[in-house]
C-alpha positions in Angstrom: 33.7 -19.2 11.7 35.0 -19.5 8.0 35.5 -16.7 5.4 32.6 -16.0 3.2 34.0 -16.6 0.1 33.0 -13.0 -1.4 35.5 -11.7 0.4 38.4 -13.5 -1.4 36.8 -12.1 -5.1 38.5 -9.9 -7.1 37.2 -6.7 -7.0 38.1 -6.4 -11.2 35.5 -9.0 -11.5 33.0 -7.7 -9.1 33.6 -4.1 -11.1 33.1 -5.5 -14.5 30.0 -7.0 -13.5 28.5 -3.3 -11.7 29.9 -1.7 -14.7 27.5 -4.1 -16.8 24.4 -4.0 -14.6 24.5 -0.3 -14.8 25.2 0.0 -18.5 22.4 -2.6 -19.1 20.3 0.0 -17.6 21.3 2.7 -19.3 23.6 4.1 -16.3 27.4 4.8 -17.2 30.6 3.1 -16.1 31.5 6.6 -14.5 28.1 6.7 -12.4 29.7 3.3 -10.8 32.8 4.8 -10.3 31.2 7.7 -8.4 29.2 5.3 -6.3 32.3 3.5 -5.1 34.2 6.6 -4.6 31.8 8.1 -2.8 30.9 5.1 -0.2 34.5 4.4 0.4 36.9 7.3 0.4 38.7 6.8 -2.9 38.9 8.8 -5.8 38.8 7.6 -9.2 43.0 7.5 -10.0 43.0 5.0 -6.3 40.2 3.2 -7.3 41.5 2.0 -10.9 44.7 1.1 -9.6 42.8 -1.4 -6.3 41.2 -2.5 -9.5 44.0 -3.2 -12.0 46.2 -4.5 -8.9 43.6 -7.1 -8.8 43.0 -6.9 -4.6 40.6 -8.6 -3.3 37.4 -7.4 -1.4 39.0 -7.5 1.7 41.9 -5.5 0.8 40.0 -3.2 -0.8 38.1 -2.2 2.0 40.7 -2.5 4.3 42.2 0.4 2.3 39.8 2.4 1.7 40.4 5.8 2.6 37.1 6.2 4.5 33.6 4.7 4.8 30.9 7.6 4.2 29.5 8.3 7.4 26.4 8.3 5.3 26.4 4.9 5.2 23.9 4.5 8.1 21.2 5.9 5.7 21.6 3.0 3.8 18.5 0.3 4.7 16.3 -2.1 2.9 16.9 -5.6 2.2 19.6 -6.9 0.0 20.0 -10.7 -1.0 17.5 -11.2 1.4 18.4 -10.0 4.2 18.3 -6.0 5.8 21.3 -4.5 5.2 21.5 -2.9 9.0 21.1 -6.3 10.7 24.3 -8.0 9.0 26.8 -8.3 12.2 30.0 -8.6 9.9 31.2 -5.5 9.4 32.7 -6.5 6.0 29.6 -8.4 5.1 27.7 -5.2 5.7 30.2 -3.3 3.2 30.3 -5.7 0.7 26.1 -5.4 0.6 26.1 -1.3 1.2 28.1 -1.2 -2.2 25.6 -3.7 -3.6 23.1 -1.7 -2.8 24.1 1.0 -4.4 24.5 -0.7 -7.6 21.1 -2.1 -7.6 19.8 1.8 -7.0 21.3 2.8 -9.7 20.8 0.2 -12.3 17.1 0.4 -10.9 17.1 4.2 -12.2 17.4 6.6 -9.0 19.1 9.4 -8.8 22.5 10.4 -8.1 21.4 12.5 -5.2 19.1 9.5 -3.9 21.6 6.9 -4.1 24.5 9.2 -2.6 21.5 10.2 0.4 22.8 14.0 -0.9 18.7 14.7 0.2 
């Protein structure tokens, strides 16, 4: 089976464009940060540097500290398809974290999207 080719991006590409989704919608380049942080395990210093060493997706979540265990609280369709059926497990990581940055450009809370309720 081949390589989706997501997984090869550069995750300072993919960033720039969460960072402008959100800010389109009035959310803040730090709210992305804490999204990230929060469903993978890294803090903010670890994050900028994955970023500025240019890694791709699957590095980055192949370091990543920790996936929230949270995660599973995560449902609902993305790019049409449920998030909870995707068998890749890379796939399904790559779509959590869009996800995410959907929730909040579409306006929900910080304790919503982070399932803090």
């Amino acid at each position: 089976m081949s390589e989706h080719k997501i997984f090869s991006m550069v995750l300072a590409k993919i960033y720039s464009l969460y960072v402008q989704k959100a800010e389109r919608k009035n959310r803040t380049e730090e709210e992305v940060i804490q999204v990230i942080c929060w469903l993978t395990g890294y803090n903010s210093i670890a994050l900028i540097k994955q970023i500025k060493n240019e890694n791709d997706l699957t590095t980055f979540f192949a370091e990543a500290p920790v996936i929230n265990p949270n995660v599973s609280l995560i449902k609902e369709v993305v790019c049409g398809v449920r998030i909870e059926e995707i068998q890749d497990p890379l796939m399904r990581k790559v779509r959590y974290l869009d996800k995410l940055i959907d929730e909040l450009a579409k306006g929900k809370s910080m304790e919503k999207i982070l399932r803090s309720s």
